[in-house]
C-alpha positions as a Markdown table, in Angstrom:
| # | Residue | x | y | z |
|---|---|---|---|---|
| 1 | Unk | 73.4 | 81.0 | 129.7 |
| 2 | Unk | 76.8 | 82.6 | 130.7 |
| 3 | Unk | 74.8 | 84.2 | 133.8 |
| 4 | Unk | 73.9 | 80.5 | 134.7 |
| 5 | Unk | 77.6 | 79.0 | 133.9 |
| 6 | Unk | 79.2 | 81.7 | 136.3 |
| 7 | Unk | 76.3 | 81.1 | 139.2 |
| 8 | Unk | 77.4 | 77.3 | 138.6 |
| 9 | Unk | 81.2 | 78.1 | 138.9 |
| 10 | Unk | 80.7 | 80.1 | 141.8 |
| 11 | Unk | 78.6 | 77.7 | 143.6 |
| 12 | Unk | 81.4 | 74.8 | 143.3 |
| 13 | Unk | 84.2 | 77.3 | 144.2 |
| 14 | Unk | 81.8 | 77.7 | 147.8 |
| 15 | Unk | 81.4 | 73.9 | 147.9 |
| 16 | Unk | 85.0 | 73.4 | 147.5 |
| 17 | Unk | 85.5 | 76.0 | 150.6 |
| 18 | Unk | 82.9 | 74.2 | 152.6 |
| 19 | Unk | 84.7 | 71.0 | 151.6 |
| 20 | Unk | 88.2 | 72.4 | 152.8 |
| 21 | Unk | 86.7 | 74.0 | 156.0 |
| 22 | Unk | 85.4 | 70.9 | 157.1 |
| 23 | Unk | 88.3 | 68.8 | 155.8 |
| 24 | Unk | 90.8 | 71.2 | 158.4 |
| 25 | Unk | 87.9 | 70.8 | 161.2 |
| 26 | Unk | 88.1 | 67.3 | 161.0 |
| 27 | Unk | 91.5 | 67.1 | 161.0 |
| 28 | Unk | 91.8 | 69.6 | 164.3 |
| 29 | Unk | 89.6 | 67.4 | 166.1 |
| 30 | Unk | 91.4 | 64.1 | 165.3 |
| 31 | Unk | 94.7 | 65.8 | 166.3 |
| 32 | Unk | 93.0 | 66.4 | 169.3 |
| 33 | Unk | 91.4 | 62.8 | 169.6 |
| 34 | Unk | 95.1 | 61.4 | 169.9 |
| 35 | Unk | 96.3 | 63.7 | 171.8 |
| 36 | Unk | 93.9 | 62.5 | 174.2 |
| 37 | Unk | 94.1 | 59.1 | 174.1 |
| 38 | Unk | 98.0 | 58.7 | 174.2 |
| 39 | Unk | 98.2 | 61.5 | 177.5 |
| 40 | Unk | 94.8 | 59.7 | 179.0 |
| 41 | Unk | 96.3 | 56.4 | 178.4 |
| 42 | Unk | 99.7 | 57.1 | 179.7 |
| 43 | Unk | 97.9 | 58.7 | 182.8 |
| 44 | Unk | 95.4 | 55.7 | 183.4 |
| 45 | Unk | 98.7 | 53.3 | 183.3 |
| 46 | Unk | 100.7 | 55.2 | 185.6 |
| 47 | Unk | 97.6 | 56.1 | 188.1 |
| 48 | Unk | 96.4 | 51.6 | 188.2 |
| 49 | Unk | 100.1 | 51.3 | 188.0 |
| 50 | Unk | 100.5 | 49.1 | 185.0 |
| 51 | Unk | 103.2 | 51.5 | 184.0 |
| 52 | Unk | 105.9 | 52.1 | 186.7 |
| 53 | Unk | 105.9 | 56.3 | 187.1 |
| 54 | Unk | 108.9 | 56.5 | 188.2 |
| 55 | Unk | 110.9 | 54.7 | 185.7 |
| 56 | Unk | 107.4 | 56.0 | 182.9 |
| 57 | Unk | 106.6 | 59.2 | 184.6 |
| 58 | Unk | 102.7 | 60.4 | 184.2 |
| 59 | Unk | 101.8 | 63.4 | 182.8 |
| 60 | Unk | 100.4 | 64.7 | 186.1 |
| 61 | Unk | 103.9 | 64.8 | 187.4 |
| 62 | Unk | 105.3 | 66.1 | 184.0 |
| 63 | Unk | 102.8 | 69.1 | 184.0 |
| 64 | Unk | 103.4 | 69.9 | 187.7 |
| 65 | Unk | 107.3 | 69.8 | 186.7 |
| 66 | Unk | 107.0 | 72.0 | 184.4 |
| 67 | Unk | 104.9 | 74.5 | 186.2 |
| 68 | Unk | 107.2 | 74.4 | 189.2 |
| 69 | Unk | 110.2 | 74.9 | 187.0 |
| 70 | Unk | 108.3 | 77.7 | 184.9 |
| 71 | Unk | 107.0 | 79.4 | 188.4 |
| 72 | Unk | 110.3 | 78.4 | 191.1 |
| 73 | Unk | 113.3 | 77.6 | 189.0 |
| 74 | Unk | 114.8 | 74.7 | 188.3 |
| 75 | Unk | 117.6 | 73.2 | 190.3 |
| 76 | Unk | 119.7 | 74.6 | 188.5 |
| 77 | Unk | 118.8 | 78.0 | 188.1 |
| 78 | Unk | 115.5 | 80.0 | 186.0 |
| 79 | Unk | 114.2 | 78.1 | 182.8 |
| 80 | Unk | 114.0 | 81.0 | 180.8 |
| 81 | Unk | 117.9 | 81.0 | 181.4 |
| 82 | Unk | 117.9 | 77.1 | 180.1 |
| 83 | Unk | 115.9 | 78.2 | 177.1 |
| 84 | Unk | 117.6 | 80.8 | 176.1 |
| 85 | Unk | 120.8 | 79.3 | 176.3 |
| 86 | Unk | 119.8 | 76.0 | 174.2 |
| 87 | Unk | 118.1 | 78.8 | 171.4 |
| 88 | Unk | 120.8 | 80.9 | 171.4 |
| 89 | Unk | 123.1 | 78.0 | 170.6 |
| 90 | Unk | 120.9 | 76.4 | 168.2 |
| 91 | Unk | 120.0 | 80.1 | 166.3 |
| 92 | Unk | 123.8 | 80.5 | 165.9 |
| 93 | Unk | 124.3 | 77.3 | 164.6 |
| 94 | Unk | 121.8 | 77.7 | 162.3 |
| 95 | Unk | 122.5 | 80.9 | 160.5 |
| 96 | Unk | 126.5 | 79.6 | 160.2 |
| 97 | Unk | 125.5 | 76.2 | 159.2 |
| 98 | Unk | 123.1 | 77.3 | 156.6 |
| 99 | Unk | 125.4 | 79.9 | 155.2 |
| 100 | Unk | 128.8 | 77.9 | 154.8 |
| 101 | Unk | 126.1 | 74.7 | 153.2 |
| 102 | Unk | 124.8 | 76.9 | 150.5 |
| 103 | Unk | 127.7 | 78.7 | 149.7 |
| 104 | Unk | 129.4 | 75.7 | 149.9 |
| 105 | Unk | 126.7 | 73.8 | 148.1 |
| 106 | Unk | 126.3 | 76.2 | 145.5 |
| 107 | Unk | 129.7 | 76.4 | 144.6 |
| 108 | Unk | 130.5 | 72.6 | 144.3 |
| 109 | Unk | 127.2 | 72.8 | 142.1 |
| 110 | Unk | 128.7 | 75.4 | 139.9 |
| 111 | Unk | 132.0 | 74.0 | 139.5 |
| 112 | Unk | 132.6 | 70.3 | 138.4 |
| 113 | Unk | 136.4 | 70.3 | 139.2 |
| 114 | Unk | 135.3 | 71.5 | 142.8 |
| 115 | Unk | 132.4 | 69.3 | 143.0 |
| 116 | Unk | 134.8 | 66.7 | 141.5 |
| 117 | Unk | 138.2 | 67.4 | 144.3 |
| 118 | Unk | 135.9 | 68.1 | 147.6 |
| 119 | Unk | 132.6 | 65.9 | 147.0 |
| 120 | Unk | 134.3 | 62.7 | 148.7 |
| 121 | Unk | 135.5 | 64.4 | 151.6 |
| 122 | Unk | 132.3 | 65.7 | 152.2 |
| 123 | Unk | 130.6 | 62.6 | 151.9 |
| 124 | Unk | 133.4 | 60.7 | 154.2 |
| 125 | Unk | 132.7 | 63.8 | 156.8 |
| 126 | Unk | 128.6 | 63.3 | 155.9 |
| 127 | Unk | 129.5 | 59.7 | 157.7 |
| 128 | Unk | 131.0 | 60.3 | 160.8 |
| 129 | Unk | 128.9 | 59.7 | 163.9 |
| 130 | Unk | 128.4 | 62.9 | 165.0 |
| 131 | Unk | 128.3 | 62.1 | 169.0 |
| 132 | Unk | 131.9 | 61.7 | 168.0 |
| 133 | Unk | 132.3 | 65.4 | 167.2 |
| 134 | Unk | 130.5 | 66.7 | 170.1 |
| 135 | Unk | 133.3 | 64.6 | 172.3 |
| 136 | Unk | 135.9 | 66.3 | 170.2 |
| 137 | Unk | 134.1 | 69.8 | 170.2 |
| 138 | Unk | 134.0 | 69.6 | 173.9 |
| 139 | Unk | 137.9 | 68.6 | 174.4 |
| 140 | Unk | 138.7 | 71.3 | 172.1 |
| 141 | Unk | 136.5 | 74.3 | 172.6 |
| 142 | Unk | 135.7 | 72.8 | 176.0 |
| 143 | Unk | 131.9 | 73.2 | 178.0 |
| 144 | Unk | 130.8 | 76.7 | 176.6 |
| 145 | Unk | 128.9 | 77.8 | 173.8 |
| 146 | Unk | 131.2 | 77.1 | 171.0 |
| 147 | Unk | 131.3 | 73.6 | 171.4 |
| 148 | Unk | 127.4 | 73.6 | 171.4 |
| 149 | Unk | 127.5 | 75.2 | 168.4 |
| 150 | Unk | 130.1 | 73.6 | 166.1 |
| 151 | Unk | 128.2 | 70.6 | 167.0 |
| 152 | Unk | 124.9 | 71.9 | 165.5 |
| 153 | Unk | 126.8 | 73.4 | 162.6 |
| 154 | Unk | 128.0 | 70.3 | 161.3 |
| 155 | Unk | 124.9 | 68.6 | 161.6 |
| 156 | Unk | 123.0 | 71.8 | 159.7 |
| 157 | Unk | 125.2 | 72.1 | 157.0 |
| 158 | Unk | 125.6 | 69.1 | 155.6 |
| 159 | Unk | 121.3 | 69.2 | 155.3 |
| 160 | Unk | 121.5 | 72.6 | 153.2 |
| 161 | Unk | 124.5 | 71.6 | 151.2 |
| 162 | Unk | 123.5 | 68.9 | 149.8 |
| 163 | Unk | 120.0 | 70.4 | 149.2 |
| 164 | Unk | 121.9 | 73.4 | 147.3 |
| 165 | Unk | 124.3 | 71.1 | 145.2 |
| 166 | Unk | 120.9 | 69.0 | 144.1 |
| 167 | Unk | 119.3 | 72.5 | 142.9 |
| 168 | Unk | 122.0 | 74.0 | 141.3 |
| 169 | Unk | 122.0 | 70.9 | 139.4 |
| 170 | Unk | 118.2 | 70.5 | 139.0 |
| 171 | Unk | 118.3 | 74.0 | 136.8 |
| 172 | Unk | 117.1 | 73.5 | 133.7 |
| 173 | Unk | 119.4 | 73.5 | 130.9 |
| 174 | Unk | 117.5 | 75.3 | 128.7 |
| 175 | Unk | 116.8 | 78.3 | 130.9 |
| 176 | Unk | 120.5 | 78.3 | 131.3 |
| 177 | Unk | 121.4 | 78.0 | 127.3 |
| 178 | Unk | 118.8 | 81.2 | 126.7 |
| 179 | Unk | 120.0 | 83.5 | 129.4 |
| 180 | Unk | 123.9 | 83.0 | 127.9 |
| 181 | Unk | 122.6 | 83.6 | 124.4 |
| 182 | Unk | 120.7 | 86.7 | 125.7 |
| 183 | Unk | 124.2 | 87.9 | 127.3 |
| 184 | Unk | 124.4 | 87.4 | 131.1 |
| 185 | Unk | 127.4 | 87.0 | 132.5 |
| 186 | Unk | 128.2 | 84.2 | 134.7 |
| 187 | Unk | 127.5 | 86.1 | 137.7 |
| 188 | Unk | 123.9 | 86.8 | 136.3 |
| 189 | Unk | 123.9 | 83.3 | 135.7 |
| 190 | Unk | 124.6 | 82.5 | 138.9 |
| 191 | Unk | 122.3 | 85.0 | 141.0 |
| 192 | Unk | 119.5 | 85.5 | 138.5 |
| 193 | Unk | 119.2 | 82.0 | 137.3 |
| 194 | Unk | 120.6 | 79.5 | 139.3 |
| 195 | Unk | 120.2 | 80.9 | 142.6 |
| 196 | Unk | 116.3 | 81.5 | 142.1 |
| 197 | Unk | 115.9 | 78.0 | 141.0 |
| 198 | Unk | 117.8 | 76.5 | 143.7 |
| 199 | Unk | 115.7 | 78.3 | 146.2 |
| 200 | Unk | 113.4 | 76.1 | 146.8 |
| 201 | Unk | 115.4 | 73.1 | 147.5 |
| 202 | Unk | 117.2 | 75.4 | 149.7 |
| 203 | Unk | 114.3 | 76.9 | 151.8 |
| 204 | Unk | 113.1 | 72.7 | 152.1 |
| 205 | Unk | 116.2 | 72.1 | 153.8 |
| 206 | Unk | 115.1 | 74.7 | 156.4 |
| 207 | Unk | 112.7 | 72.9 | 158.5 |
| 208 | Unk | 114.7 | 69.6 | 158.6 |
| 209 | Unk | 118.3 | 71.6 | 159.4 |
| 210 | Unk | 117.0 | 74.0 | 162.6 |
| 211 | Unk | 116.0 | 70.7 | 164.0 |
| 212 | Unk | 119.2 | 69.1 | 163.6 |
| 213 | Unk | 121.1 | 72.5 | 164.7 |
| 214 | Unk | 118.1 | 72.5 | 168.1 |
| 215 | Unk | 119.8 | 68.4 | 168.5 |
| 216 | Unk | 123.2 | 69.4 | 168.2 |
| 217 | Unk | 122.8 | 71.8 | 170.7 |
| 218 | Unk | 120.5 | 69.5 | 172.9 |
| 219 | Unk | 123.2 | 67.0 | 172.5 |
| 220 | Unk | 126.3 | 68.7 | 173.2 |
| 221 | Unk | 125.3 | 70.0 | 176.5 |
| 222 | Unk | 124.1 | 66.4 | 177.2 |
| 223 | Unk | 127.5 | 65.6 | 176.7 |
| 224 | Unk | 128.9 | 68.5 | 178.7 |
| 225 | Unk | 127.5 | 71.6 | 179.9 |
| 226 | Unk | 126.6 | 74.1 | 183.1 |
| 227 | Unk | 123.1 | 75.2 | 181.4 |
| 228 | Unk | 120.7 | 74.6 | 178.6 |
| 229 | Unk | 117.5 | 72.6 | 178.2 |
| 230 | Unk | 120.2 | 69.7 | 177.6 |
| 231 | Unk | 121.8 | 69.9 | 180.9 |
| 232 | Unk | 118.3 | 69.9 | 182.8 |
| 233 | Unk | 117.7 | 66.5 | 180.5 |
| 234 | Unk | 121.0 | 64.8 | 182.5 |
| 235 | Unk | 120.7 | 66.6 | 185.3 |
| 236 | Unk | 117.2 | 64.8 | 185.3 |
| 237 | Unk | 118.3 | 61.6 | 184.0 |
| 238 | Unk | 121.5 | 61.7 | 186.7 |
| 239 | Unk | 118.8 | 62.0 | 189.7 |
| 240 | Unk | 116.3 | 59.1 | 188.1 |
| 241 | Unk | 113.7 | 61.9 | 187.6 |
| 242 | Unk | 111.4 | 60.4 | 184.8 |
| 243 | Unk | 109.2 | 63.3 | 184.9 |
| 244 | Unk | 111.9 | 66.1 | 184.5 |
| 245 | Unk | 113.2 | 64.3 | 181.3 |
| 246 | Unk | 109.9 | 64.2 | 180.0 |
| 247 | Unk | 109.2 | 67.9 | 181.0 |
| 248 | Unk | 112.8 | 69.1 | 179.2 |
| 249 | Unk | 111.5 | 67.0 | 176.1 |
| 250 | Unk | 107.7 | 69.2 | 176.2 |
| 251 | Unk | 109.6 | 72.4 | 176.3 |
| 252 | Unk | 112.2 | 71.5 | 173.6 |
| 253 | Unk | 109.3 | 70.0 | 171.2 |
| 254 | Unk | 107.4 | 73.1 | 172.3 |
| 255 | Unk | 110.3 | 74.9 | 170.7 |
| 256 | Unk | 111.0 | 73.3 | 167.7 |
| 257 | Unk | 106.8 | 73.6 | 167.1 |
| 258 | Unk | 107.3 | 77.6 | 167.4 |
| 259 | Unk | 110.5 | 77.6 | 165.5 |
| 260 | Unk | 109.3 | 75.7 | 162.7 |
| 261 | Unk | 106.2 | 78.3 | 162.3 |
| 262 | Unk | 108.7 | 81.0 | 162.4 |
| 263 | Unk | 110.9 | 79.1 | 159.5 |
| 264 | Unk | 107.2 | 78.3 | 156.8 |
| 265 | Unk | 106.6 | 81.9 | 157.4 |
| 266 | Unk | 110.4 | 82.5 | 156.2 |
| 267 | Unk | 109.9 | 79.7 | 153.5 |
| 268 | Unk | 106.8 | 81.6 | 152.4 |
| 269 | Unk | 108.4 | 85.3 | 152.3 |
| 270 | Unk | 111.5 | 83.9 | 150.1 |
| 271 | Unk | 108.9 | 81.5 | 148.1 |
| 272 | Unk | 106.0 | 82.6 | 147.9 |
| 273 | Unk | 105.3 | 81.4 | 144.2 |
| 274 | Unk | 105.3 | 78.2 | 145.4 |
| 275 | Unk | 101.6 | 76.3 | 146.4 |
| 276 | Unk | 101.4 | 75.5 | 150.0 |
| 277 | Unk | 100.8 | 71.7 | 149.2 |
| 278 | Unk | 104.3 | 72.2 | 148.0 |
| 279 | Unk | 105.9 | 73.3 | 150.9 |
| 280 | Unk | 107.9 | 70.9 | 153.5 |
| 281 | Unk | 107.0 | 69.1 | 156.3 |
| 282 | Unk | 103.2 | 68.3 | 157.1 |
């Protein structure tokens, strides 16, 4: 009987791997399956002309835009320059915006009287527009990187602070009560407690706040700037070129696709107790 009871178990655990395999199948070929009908469909308009391509573009002309670009340069110089500009901008904002929001975060979520004096300030400066700052970024730091940047970093921080206040206060109250009557010190309280427990509404913010710090930087050299994947997007815009917008917009969501792989494999090395169901984003 227990030889039959473990043949059983083992026989649902490879059903339930079947399942799963054909469940992620399915779901690869229905990804494809829209891919296929929105491109086809936006191709079919532009080609019978039911869609105007140039004010719509077509895909056609977006592909070829993006090979000439990739293969000749763009107007304005080689796209790897663009790209590297635009991720350099958006890396730096990143790492400073998450830094100053989870200190910052962690802090206020330690310390009522802090959380108390700074949390409406932080909320009025959560509600300014923040094409408002780039315009002041740029008359202050003028059209290089730093204005790029300080426009990402406000956008980024605000994401991982308030994620980091929310888990500092999440912490349960009774792990924090046993680890003071076992001894630790506030600053084991704070690093061997609080901090783990937090971590997970920190590394959520992740995804979410390198894709606001990739739109500040987007945005600020729409506003003003001599390169970056922004600049080719008015640039484009400024000529009536459809198909160069569009072709800026694959290579920056081509960006953010590889970028966001690179942050769930970061979420998973400073998580990895945590169930992928669990993780952020779909």
């Amino acid at each position: 009987m227990p030889d039959l009871a473990a043949a059983a178990l083992v026989d649902e655990e490879l059903a339930a791997e079947l399942r799963e395999r054909r469940q992620h199948r399915l779901e690869q070929v229905l990804q494809v399956a829209v891919f296929v009908v929105v491109v086809g469909g936006w191709e079919i308009a532009a080609q019978t002309g039911f869609a105007d391509p140039f004010f719509f573009g077509a895909p056609s002309g977006i592909a070829n835009t993006i090979w000439r670009w990739t293969t000749r340069g763009t107007p304005a110089g080689p796209l790897w320059q663009h790209v590297a500009v635009t991720l350099e901008e958006t890396i730096l904002a990143f790492l400073i915006g998450v830094a100053i929001g989870v200190v910052a975060g962690f802090a206020l979520g330690r310390n009522r009287t802090l959380a108390a004096v700074f949390g409406p300030y932080v909320r009025m400066g959560n509600a300014i527009p923040r094409v408002i700052l780039g315009s002041i970024f740029v008359i202050w730091l003028g059209l290089g990187m730093a204005s790029k940047v300080a426009l990402g970093v406000t956008l980024t921080f605000f994401i991982v602070f308030f994620n980091a206040f929310q888990g500092v206060r999440e912490v349960d109250p009774n792990l924090v009560n046993n680890a003071r009557v076992l001894g630790a010190s506030p600053r084991q309280l704070s690093l061997d407690v609080m901090l783990p427990s937090a971590l997970s509404w920190i590394t959520t913010s992740l995804h979410t706040s390198f894709g606001f710090a990739l739109i500040g930087a987007v945005v600020g050299e729409f506003l003003g700037a001599t390169q970056g994947l922004g600049y080719l997007v008015a640039t484009a815009q400024g000529a009536f070129n459809a198909n160069g917008v569009f072709a800026a917009m694959v290579i920056l969501s081509a960006v953010a696709l590889i970028a966001d792989a690179l942050v769930t494999t970061l979420e998973r090395r400073l998580t990895p107790w945590r169930p992928a169901s669990q993780r952020a984003g779909p």
